[in-house]
Residue frames as qw, qx, qy, qz and C-alpha x, y, z in Angstrom:
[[0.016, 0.949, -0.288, 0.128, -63.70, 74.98, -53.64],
 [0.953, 0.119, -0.150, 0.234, -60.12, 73.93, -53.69],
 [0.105, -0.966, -0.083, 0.222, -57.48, 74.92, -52.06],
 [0.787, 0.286, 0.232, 0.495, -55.18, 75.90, -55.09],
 [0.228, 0.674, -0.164, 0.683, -53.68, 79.51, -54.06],
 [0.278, -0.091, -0.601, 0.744, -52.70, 80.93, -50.70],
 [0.393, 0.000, 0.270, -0.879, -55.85, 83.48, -50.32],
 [0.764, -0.212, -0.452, -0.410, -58.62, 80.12, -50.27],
 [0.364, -0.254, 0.576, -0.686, -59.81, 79.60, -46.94],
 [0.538, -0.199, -0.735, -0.362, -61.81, 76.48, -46.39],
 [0.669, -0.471, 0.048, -0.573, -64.68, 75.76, -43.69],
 [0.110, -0.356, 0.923, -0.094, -63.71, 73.18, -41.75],
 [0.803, 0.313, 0.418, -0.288, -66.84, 71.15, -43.35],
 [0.690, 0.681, -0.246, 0.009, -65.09, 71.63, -46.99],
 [0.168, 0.653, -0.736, 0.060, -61.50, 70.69, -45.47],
 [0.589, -0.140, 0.788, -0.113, -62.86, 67.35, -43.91],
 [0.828, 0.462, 0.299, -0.110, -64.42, 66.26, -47.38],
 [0.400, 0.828, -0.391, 0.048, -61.12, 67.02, -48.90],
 [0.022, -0.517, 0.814, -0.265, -59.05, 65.22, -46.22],
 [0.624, -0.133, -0.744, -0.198, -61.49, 62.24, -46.07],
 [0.300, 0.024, -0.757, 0.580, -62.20, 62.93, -42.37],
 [0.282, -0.720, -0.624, -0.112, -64.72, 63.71, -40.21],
 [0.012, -0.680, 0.078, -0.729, -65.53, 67.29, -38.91],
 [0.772, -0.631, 0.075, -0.019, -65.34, 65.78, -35.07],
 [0.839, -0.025, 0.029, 0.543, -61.81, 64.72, -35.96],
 [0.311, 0.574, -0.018, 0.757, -60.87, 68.14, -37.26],
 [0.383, -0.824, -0.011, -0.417, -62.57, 69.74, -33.84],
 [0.748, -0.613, 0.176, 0.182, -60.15, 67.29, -31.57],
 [0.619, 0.169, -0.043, 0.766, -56.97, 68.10, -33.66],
 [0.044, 0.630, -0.166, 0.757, -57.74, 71.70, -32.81],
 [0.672, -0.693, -0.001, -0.261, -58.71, 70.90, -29.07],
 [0.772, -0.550, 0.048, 0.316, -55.20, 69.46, -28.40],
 [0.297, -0.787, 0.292, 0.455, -53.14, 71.70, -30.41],
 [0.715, -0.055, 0.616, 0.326, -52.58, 69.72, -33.03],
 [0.248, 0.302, 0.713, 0.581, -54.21, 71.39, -35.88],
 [0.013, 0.604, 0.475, -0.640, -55.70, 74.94, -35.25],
 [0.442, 0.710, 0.469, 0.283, -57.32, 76.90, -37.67],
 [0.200, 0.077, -0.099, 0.972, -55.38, 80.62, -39.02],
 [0.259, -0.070, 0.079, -0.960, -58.66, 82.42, -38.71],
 [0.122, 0.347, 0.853, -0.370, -62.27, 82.83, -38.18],
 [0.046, -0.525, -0.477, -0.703, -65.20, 84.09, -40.28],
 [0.166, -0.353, 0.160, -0.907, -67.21, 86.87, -38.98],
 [0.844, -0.373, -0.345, -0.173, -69.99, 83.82, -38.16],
 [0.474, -0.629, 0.592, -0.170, -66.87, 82.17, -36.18],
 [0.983, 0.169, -0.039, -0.052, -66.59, 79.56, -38.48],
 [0.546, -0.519, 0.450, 0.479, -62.95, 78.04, -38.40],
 [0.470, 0.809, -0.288, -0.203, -61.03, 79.28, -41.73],
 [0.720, -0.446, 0.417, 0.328, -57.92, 76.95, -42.89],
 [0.135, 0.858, -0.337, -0.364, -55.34, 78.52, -44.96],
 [0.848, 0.469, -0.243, -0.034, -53.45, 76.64, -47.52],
 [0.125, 0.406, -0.827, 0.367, -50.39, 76.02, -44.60],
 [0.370, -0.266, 0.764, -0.456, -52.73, 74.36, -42.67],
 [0.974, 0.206, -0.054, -0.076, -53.86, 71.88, -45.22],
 [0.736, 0.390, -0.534, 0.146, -50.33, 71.24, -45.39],
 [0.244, -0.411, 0.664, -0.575, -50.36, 70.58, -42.01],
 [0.739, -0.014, 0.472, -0.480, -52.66, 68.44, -42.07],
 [0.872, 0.269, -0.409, -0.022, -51.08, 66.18, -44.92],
 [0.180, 0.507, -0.749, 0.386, -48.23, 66.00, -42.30],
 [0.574, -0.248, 0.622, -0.471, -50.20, 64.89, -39.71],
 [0.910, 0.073, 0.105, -0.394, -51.80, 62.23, -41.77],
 [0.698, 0.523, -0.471, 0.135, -49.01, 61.13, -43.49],
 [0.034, -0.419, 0.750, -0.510, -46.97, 60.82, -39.84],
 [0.549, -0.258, 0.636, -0.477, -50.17, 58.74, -38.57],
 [0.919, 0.309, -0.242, -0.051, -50.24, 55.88, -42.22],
 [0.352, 0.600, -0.666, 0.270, -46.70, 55.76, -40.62],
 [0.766, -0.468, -0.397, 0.192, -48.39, 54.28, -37.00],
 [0.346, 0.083, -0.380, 0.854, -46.61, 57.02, -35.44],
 [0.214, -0.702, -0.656, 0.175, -49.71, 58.24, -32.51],
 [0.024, 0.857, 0.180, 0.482, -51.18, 62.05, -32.40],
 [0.423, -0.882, 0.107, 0.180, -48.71, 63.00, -29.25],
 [0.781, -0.220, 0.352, 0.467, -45.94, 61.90, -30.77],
 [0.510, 0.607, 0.412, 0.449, -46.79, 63.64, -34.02],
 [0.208, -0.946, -0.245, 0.042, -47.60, 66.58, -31.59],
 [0.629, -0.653, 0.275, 0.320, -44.21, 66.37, -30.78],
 [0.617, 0.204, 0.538, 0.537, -42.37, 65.95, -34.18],
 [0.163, 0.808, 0.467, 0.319, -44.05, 68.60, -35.41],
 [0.185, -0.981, -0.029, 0.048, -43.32, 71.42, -32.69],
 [0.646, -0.463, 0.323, 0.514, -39.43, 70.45, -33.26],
 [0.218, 0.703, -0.463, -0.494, -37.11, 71.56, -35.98],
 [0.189, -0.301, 0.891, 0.283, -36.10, 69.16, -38.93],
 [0.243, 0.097, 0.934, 0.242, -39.57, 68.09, -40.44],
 [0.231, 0.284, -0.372, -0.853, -40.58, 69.29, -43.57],
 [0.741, 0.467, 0.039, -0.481, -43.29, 69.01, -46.17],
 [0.421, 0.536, -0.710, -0.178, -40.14, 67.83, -48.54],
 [0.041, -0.099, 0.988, -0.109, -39.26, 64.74, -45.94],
 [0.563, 0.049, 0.735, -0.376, -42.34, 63.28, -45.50],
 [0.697, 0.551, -0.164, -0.428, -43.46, 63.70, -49.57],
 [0.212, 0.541, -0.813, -0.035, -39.84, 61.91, -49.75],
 [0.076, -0.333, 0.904, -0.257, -40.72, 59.31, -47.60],
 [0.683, 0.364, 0.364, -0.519, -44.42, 58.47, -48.90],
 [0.609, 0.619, -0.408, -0.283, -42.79, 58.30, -52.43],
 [0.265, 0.371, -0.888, -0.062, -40.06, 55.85, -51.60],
 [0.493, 0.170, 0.705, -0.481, -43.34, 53.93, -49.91],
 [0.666, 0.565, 0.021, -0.487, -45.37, 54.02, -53.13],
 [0.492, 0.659, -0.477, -0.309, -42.03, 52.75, -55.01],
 [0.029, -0.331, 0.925, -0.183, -41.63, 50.03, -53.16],
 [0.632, 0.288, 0.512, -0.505, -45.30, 49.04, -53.44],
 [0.664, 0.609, -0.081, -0.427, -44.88, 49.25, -56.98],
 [0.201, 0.580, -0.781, -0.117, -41.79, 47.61, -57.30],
 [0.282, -0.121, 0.930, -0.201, -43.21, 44.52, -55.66],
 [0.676, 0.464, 0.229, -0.524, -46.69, 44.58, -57.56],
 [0.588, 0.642, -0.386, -0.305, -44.60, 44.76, -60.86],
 [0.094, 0.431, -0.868, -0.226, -42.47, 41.54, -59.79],
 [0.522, 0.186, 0.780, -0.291, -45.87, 39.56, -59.08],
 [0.613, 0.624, 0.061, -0.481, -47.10, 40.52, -62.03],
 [0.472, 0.583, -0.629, -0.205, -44.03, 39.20, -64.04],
 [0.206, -0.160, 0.962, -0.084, -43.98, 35.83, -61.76],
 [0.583, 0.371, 0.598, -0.406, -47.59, 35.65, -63.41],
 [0.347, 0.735, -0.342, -0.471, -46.71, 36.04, -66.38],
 [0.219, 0.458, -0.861, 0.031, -44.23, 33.36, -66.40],
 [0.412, 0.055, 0.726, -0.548, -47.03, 31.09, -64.68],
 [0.756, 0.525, 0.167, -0.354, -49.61, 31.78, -67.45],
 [0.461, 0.624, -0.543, -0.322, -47.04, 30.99, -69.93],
 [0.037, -0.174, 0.980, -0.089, -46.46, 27.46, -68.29],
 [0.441, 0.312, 0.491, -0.683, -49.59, 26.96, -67.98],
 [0.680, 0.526, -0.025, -0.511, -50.60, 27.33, -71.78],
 [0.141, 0.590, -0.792, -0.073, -47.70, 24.85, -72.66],
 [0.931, -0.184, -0.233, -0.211, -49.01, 22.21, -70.64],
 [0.519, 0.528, -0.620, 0.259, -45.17, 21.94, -69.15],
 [0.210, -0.342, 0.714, -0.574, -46.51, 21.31, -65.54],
 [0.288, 0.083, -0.951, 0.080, -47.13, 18.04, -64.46],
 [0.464, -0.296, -0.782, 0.291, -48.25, 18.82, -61.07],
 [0.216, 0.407, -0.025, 0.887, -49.80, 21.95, -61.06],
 [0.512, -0.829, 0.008, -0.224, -51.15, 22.28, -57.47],
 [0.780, -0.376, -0.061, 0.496, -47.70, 21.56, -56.14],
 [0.431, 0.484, 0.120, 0.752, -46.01, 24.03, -58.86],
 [0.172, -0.775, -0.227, -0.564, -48.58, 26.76, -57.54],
 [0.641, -0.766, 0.052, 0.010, -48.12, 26.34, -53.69],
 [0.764, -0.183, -0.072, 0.614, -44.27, 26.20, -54.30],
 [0.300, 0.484, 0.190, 0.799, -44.25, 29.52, -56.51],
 [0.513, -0.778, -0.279, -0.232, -46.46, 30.99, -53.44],
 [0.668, -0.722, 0.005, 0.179, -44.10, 30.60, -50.91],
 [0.631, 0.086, 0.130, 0.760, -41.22, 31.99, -53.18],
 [0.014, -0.603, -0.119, -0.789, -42.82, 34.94, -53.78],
 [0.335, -0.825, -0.333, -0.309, -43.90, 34.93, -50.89],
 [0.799, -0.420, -0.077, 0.422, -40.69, 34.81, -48.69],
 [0.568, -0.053, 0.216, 0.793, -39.05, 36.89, -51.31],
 [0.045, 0.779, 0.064, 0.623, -40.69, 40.06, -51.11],
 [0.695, -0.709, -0.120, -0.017, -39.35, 39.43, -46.99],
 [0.731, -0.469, 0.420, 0.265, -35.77, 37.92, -47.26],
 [0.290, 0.765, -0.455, -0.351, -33.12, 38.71, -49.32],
 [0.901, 0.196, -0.373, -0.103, -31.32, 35.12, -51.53],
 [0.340, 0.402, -0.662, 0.533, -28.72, 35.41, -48.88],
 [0.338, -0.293, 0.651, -0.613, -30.62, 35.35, -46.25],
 [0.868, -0.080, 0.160, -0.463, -32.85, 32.49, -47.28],
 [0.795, 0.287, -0.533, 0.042, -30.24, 30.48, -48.25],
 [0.197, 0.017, -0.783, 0.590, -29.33, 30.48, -44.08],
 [0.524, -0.197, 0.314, -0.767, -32.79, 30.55, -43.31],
 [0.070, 0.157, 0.984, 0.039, -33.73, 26.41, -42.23],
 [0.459, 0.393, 0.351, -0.715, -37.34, 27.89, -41.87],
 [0.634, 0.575, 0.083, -0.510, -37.58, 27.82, -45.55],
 [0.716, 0.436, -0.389, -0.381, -35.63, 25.04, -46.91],
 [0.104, -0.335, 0.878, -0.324, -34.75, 22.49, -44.20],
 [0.705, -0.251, -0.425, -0.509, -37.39, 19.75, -44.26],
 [0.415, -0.233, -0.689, 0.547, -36.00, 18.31, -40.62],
 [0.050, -0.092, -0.300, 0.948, -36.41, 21.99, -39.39],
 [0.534, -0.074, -0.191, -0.820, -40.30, 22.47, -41.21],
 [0.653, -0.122, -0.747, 0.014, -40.60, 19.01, -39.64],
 [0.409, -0.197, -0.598, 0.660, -39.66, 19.99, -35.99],
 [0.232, -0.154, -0.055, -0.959, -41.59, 23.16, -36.20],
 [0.610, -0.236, -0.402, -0.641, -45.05, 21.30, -37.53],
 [0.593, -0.242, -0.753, 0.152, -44.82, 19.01, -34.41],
 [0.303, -0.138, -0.507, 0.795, -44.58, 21.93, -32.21],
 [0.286, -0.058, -0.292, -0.911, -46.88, 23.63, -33.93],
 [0.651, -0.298, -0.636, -0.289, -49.41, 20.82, -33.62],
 [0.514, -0.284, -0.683, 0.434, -48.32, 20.52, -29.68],
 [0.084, 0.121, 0.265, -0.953, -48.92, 24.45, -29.06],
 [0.471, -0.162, -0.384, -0.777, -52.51, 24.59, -31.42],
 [0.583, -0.409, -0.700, -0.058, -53.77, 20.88, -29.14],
 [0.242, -0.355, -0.531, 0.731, -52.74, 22.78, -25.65],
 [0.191, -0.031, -0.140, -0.971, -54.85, 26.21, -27.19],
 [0.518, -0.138, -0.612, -0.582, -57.41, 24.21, -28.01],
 [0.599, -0.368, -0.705, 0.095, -57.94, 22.28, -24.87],
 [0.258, -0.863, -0.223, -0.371, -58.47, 25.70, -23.48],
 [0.745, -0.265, -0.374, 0.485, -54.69, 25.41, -20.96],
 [0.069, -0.996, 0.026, 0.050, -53.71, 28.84, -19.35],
 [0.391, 0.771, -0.330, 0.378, -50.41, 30.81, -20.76],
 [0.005, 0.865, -0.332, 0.376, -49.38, 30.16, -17.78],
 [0.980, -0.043, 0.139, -0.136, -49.26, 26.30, -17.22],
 [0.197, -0.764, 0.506, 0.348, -46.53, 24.54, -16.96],
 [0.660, 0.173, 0.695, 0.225, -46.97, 22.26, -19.94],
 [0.199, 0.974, 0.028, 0.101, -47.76, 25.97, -22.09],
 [0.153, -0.911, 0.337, 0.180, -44.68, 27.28, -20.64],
 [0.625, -0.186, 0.654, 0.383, -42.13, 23.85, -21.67],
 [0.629, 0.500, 0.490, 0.339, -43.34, 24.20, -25.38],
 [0.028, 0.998, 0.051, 0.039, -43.07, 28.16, -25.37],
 [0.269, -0.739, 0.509, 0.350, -39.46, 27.88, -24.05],
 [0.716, 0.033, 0.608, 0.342, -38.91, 25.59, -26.99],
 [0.319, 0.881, 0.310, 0.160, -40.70, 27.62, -29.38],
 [0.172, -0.966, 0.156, 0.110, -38.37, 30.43, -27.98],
 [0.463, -0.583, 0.592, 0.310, -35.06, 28.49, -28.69],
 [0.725, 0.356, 0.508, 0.299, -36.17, 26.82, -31.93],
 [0.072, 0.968, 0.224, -0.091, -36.58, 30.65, -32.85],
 [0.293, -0.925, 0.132, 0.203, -33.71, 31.59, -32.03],
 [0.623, -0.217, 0.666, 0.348, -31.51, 28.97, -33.14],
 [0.592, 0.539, 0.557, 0.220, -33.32, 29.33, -36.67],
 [0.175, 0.975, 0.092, 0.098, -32.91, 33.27, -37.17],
 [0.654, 0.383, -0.122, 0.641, -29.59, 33.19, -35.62],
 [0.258, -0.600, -0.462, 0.600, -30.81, 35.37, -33.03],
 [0.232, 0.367, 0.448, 0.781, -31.54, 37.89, -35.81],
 [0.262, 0.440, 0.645, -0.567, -33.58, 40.51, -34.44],
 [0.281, 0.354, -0.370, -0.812, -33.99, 41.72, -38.06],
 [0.670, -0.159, -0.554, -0.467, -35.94, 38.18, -39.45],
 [0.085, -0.311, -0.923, 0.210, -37.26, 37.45, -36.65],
 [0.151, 0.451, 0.160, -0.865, -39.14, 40.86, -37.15],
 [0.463, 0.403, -0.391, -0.686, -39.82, 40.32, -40.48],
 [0.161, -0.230, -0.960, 0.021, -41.14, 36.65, -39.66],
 [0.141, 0.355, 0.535, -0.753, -43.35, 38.32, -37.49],
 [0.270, 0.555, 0.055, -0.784, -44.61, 40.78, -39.98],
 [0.163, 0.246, -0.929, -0.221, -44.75, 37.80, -42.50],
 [0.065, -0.193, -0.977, 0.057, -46.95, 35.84, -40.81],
 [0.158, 0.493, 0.434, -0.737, -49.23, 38.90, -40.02],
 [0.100, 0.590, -0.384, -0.703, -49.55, 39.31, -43.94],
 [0.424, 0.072, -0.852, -0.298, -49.29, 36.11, -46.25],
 [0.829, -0.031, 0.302, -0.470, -52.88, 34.18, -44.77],
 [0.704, 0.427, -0.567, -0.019, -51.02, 31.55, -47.51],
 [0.395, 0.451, -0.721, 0.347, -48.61, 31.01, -45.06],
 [0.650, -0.198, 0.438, -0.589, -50.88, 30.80, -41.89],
 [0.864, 0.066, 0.141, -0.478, -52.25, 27.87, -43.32],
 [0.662, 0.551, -0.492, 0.130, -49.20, 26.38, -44.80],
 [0.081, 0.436, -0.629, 0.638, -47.25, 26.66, -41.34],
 [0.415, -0.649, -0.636, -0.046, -50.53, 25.70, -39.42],
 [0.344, -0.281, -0.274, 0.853, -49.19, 28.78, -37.34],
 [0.131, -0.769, -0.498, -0.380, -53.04, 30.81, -37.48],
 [0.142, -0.777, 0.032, -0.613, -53.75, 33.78, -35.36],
 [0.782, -0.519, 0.091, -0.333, -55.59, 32.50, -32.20],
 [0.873, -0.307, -0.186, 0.330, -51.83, 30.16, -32.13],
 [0.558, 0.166, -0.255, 0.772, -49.42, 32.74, -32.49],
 [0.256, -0.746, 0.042, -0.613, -51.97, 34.88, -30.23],
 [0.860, -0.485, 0.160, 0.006, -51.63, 31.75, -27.40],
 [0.840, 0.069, -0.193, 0.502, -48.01, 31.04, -28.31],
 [0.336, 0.563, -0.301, 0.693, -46.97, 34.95, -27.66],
 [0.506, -0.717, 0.124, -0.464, -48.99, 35.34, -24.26],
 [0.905, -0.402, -0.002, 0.140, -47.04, 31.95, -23.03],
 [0.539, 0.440, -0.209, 0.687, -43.60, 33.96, -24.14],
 [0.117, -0.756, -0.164, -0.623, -45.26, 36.35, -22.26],
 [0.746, -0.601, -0.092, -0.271, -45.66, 34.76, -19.13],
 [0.916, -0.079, -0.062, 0.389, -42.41, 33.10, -19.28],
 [0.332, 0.419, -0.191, 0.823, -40.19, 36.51, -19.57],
 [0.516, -0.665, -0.001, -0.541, -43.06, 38.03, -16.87],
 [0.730, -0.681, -0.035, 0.052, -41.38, 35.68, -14.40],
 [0.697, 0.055, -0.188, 0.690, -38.03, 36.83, -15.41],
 [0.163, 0.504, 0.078, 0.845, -39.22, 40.56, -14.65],
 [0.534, -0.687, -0.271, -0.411, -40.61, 39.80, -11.68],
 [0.722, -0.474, -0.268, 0.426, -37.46, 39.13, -9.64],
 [0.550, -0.200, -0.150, 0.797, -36.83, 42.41, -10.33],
 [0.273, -0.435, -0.354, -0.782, -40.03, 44.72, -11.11],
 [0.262, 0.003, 0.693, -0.671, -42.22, 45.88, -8.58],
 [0.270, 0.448, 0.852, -0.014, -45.78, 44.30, -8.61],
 [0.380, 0.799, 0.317, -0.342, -47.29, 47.77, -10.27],
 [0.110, 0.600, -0.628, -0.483, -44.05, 48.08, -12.92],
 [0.348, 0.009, 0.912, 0.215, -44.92, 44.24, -13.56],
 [0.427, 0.653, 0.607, -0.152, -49.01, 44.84, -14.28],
 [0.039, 0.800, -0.272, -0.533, -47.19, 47.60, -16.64],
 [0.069, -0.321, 0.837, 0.438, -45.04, 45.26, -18.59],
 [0.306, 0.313, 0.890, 0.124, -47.97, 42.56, -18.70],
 [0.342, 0.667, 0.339, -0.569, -50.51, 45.56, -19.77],
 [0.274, 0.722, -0.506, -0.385, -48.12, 46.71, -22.67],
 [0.102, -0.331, 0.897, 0.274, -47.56, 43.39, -23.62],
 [0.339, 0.470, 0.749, -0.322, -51.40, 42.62, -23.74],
 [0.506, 0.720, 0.461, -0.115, -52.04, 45.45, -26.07],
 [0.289, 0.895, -0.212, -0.266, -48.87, 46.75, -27.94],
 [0.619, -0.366, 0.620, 0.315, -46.26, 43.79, -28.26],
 [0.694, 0.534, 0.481, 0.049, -47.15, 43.84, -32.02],
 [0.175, 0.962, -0.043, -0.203, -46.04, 47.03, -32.49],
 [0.635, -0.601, 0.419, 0.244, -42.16, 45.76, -32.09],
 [0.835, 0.168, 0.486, 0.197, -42.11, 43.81, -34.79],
 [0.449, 0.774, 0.299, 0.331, -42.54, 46.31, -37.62],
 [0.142, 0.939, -0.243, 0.199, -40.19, 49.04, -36.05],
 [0.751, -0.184, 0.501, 0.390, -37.25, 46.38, -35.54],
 [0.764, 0.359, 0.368, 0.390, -37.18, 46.20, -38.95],
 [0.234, 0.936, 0.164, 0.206, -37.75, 49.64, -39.91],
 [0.458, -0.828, 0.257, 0.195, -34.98, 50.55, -37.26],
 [0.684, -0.236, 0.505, 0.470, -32.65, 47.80, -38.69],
 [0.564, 0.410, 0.367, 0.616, -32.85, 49.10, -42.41],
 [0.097, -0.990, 0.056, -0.082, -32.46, 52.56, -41.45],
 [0.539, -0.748, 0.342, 0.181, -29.21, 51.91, -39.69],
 [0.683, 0.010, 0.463, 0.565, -27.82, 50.60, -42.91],
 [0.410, 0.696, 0.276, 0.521, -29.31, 53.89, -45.13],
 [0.684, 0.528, -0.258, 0.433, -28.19, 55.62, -42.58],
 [0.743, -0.322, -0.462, 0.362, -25.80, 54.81, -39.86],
 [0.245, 0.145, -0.417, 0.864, -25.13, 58.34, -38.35],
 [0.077, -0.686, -0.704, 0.170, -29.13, 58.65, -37.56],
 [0.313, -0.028, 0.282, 0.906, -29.28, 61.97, -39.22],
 [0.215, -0.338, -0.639, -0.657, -32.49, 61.79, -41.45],
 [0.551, -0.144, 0.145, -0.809, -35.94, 62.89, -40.25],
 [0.776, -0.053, -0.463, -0.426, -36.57, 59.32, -40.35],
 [0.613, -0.309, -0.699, 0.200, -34.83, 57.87, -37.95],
 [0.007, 0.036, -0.593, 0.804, -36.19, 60.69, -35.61],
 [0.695, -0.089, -0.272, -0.659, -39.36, 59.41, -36.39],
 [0.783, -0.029, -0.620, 0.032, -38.28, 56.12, -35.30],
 [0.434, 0.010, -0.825, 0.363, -36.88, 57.05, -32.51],
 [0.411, -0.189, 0.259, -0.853, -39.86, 59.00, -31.33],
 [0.933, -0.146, -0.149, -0.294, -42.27, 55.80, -31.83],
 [0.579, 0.174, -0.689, 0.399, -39.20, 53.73, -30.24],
 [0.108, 0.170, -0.554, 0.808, -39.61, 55.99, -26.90],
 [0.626, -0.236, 0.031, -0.743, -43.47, 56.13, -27.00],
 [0.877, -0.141, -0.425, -0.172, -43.75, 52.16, -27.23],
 [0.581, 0.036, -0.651, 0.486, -40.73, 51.96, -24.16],
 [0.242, -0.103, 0.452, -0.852, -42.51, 54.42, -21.51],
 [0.733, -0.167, -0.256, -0.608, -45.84, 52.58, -22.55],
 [0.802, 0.084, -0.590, 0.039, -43.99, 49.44, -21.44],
 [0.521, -0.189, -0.547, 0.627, -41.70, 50.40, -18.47],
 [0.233, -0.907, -0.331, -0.120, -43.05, 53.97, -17.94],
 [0.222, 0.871, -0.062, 0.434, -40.99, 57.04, -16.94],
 [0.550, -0.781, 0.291, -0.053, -39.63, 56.93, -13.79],
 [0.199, 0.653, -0.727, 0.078, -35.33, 56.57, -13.22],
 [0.384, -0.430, 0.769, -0.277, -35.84, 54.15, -10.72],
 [0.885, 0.223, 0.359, -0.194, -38.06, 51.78, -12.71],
 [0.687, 0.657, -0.305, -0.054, -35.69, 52.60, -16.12],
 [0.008, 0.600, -0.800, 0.023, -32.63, 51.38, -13.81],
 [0.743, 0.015, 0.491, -0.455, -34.58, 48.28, -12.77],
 [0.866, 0.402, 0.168, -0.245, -35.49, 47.39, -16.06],
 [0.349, 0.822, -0.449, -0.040, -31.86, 47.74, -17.17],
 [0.371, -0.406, 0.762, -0.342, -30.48, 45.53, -14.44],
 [0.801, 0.093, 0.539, -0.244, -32.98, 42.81, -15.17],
 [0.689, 0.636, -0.313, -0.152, -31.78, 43.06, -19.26],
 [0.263, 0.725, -0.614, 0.171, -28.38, 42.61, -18.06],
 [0.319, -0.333, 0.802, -0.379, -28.52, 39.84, -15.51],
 [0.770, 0.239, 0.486, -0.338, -31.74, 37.60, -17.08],
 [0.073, -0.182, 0.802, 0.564, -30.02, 35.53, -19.80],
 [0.273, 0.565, 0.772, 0.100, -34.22, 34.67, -21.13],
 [0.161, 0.804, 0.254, -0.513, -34.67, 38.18, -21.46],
 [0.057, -0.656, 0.398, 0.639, -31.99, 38.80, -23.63],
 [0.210, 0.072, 0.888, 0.403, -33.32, 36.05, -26.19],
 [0.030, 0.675, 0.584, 0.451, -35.27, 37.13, -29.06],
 [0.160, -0.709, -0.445, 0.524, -35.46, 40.73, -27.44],
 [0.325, 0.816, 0.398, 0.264, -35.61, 42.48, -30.91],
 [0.273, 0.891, -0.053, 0.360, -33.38, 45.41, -30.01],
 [0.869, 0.086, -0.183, 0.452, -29.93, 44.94, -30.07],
 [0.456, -0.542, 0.009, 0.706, -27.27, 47.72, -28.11],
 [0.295, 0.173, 0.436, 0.833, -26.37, 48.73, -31.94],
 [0.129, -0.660, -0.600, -0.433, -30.35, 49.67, -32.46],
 [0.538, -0.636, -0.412, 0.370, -30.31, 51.12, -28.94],
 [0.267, -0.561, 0.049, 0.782, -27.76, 53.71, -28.96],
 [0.177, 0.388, 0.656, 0.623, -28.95, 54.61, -33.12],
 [0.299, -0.671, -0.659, -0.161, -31.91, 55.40, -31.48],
 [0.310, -0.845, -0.216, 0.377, -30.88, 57.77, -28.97],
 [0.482, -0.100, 0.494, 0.717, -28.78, 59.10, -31.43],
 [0.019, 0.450, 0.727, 0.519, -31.78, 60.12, -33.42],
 [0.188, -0.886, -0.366, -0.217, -33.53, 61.79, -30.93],
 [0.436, -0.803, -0.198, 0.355, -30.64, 63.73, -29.66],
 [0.547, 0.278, 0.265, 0.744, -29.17, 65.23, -32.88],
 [0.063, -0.582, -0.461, 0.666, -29.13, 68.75, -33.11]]
């Protein structure tokens, strides 16, 4: 049974095999509100009506976005988001999948055709150069890589790999994030960063989300997980003692908690923030009140709710020149954001 008119009711066994979920998943969207069934059979089975499958494409669709089931909870009970936006905003997902599929496909193309020619000399060098074009360029636009040293400075991919090597031997010899031989390379790391991106918070995001992605490049870069897991926890530690001259000791275990298991998150909704704010810059669209709902969920996770901690944390932005490096969201992004969640 399908449901392909308004009077088909489905069990909530026949809507989880439809929605690829499990029928425990369907019982805790209805236990927190999220997803209740319109009716009940005379058994008491739950009935769902052809609005509440489309409820339930919202919800999914809102959580492929990484956007968490309170937040959705929330999104949902407000005004402003439709069936229409989110179809809108899956499609221009899909077209942008495709669009990038279809230019790998033509840089193969143009690969196999060298190839059958015989016109390459050297054709493990050829191959690992085309790699890291394509790969950079489905990240960075030709303007920006022509001011990115990252990717064609050989002093700068020089200075890196030495640091690189100096962070991966300290991992390896098992030093704690919080050493002060860990911390001297980390503040480098932090300034090489900076200096390289321009203080960008936009590619340094989209490094980030880069390196999380292209395994190529891991290995190219020597920059693997397990270093850029030990290179972020010694950022970590270093900015933790700028937030401690001005966090209490349970706001601090806060920051370090949220920084233990969501600092990842940042990356990817930088970006997302920053190209929004160019489609568009009055914060208007159901998207960027999507954004700025996952903006607010990941900052209370971090500093938590209270005035006196949010002035705190403000104070310490404003007064701790380390904080303010590399801190990924810029005033502009800031006030967007609140923008977003206080249209009416």
């Amino acid at each position: 049974m399908a449901p392909d008119d308004g009077a088909t009711m489905l069990k909530i066994g026949q809507l989880a095999r439809h929605a690829g979920l499990t029928v425990r998943t369907l019982h805790h969207y209805d236990s927190i509100g999220l997803l209740s069934p319109s009716a009940r059979s005379d058994s008491g089975y739950r009935l769902y009506s052809r609005d509440d499958v489309a409820r339930l494409h919202q919800i999914q669709a809102l959580r492929s976005f990484g956007i968490t089931l309170a937040d959705i909870g929330t999104l949902l009970a407000g005004a402003g988001v439709s069936s229409l936006s989110i179809v809108d905003r899956q499609l221009a997902a899909l077209d942008r999948q495709i669009s990038e599929a279809a230019r790998m496909r033509e840089q193969l193309k143009r690969m196999q055709k060298q190839l059958a020619t015989g016109e390459t000399p050297d054709l493990a060098s050829w191959l690992t150069t085309l790699e890291h074009m394509t790969m950079y360029e489905k990240y960075f636009t030709q303007d920006e890589l022509a001011n990115l040293a990252l990717y064609h400075d050989v002093n700068v991919k020089a200075e890196w790999r030495t640091l690189v090597d100096e962070v991966a031997a300290l991992s390896a010899a098992g030093i704690a994030p919080d050493n002060a031989a860990a911390k001297s390379a980390g503040m480098r790391w932090i300034e090489m960063l900076e200096r390289d991106t321009n203080g960008s918070p936009s590619l340094m995001a989209r490094l980030n989300i880069m390196h999380d992605s292209e395994p190529a490049l891991q290995q190219s870069t020597g920059i693997t997980p397990a270093i850029r897991d030990f290179i972020g926890r010694v950022m970590g530690e270093i900015k933790l003692e700028a937030w401690s001259r001005h966090l209490l000791p349970d706001e601090l275990e806060q920051m370090r908690r949220h920084q233990a298991t969501r600092a990842k998150e940042w990356p990817p909704l930088i970006e997302s923030v920053s190209r929004q704010m160019q489609a568009d810059p009055s914060a208007a669209s159901v998207d960027a009140a999507i954004l700025g709902g996952q903006w607010m969920s990941l900052f209370h996770d971090m500093v938590g709710n209270r005035p006196e901690t949010i002035a705190r944390f403000r104070t310490a932005i404003e007064t701790e020149p380390m904080l303010r490096i590399g801190r990924g969201m810029t005033d502009e992004m800031l006030a967007w954001l609140r923008q977003a969640l206080h249209r009416d």
